[in-house]
N, C-alpha and C positions, 0 to 999 in steps of 0.2 A: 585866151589872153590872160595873163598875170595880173592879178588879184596886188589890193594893196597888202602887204604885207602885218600880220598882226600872230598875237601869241592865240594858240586854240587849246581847250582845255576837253578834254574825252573823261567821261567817268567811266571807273569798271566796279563790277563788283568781284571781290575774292573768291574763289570758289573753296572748296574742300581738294578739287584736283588741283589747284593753286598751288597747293601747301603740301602735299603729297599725304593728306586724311591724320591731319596730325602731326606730320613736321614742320620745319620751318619755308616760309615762303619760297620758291622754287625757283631758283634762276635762269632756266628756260620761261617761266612766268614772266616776270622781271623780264626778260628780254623780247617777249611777243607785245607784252603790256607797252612797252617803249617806240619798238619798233611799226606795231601797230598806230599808233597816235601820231607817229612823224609821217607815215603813209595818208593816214587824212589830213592832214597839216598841207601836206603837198599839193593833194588832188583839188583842198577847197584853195588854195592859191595859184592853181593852174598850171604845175608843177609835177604832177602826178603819174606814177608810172604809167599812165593808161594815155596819157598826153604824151609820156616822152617816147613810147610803143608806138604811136603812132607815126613817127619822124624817125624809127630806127635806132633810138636811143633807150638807155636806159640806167636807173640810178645803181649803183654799186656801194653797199658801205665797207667803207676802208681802214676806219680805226675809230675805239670809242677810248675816251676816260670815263670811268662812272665811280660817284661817290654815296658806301650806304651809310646812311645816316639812324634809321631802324628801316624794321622792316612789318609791313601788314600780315596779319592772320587770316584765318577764315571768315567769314561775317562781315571783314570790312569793308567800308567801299572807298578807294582811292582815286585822285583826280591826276593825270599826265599833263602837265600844262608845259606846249613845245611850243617853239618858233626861231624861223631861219635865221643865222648868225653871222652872216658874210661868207664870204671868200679868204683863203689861203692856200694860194698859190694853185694849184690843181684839184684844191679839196673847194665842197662846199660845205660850211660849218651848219650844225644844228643844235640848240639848246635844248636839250629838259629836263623836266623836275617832275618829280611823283610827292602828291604832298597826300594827307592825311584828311581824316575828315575834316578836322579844329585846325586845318591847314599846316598843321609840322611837318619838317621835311624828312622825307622817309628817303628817296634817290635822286640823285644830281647827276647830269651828266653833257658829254661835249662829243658830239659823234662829227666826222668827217666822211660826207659820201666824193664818191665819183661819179661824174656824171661820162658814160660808156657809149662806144660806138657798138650797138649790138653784133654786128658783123663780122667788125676787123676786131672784138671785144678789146678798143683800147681808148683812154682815155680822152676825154676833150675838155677845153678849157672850160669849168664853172660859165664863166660871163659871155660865151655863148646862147646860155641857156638863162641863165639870172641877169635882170634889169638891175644897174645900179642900188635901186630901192628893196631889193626884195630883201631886207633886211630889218630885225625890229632892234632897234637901241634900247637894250636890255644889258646888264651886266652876264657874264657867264654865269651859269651854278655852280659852278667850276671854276674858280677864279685863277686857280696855279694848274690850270689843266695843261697835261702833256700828254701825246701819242706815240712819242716811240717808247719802245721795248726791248729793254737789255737782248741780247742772244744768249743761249747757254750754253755753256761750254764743253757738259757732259749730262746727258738725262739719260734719267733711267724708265724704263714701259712699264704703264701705271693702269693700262687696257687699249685693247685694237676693237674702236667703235665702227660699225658699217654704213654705210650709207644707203637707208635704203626709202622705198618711193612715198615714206611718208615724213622725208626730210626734204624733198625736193619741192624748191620755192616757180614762183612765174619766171626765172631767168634759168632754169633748167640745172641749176647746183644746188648742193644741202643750205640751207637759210641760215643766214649767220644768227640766229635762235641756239640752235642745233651745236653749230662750234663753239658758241660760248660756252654751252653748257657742258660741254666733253672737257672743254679747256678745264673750268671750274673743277669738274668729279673728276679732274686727273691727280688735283691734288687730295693724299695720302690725309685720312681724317687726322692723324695725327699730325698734321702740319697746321689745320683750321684753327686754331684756339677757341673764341667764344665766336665766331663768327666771319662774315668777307665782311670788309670795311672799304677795300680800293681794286678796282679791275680796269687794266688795260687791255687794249687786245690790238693788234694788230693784223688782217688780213691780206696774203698774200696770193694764196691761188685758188682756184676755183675746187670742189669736191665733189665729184659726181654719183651720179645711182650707180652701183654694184662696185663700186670703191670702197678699200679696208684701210682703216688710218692705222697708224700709234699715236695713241695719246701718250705722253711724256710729259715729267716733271723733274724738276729740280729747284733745291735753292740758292737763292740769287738775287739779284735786284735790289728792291727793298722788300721781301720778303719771299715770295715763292715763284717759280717761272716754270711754265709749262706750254708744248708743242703740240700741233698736230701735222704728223707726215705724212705722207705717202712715198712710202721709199726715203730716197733719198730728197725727196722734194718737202720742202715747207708750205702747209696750207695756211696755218695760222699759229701765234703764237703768243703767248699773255704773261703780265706781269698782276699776282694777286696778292693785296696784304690783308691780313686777317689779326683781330682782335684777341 
């Protein structure tokens, strides 16, 4: 049964693999760190992949806005404070923030899952599954958050990343951990400036074990756009601004 609905907060601590022994915080970090905390968020409200596994369902995320504001180093230990944000339309919203120790905000963000028929893998309405209430009256962290994502018009191959079995999440595809972070290292260091500051991303099809993508980049948007295909097919695709 569904849980009332409330914000949960997960500590982590930084590691040194965090930050890749010296560089800067890792955005496959960054996106397990997120994505993990919304997964408990879920399960302590009743909501959780292991509840929606059982009924033949299962959650899909389908698009994130995320805003970096700084970013944590080694040593520190950072708080993920998430909770459910409504309905739009076939999406279910989620809020979080990644705050600091002295509580500054380090990442913002506004993800949209689907909630899937594991089977026919296709979507069902949100409020099948979510009560009215399962919502906390919170402002976004994200106040002008958007999810779509320009297309490009022409990119160029920036690496062809594999998919392989230790990208593969409980719904039997690479973890959208994984895509983000191809997206990200598609763009060309010399497009980065001082840093990411805005990532969109949008998800489109699944990427399986023994699957070769192209990453692709170009600029675009408002600042740099980048693909991942197979073939002629679009798996995912991101809009990134940088500093």
């Amino acid at each position: 049964m569904n849980q009332i609905a409330r914000a949960l907060d997960v500590s982590y601590p930084v590691h040194g693999f965090d930050c890749g022994y010296g560089s800067d915080f890792r955005v496959l970090s960054m996106a397990n760190f997120l994505q993990e905390a919304a997964g408990l968020s879920a399960s302590e409200l009743g909501i959780g992949m292991e509840h929606l596994q059982a009924e033949g369902r299962t959650w899909m995320l389908s698009r994130i806005d995320v805003r970096i504001d700084a970013l944590p180093v080694a040593g520190d230990r950072v708080t993920v404070r998430t909770w459910p944000a409504g309905t739009e339309r076939l999406f279910a919203l989620r809020d979080l923030a990644m705050l600091g120790a002295d509580g500054s905000s380090l990442v913002r963000a506004v993800y949209a899952y689907l909630v899937v028929d594991f089977a026919a893998r296709r979507p069902l309405r949100p409020e099948r599954l979510l009560s009215p209430d399962m919502k906390v009256d919170l402002p976004h962290p994200v106040a002008d958050f958007r999810h779509a994502v320009p297309a490009a018009a022409e990119t160029a191959l920036s690496f062809e990343p594999a998919v392989r079995p230790a990208c593969i999440d409980h719904n039997g595809h690479a973890n959208n951990a994984w895509l983000i972070d191809w997206l990200v290292d598609a763009v060309p260091r010399s497009e980065r400036g001082s840093g990411l500051r805005e990532l969109r991303v949008e998800f489109a099809n699944e990427a399986l074990e023994g699957e070769k993508l192209e990453a692709r980049w170009a600029r675009g948007g408002s600042g740099v756009l980048s693909e991942l295909r197979r073939g002629a097919d679009l798996v995912a695709r991101a809009e990134t601004v940088w500093g």
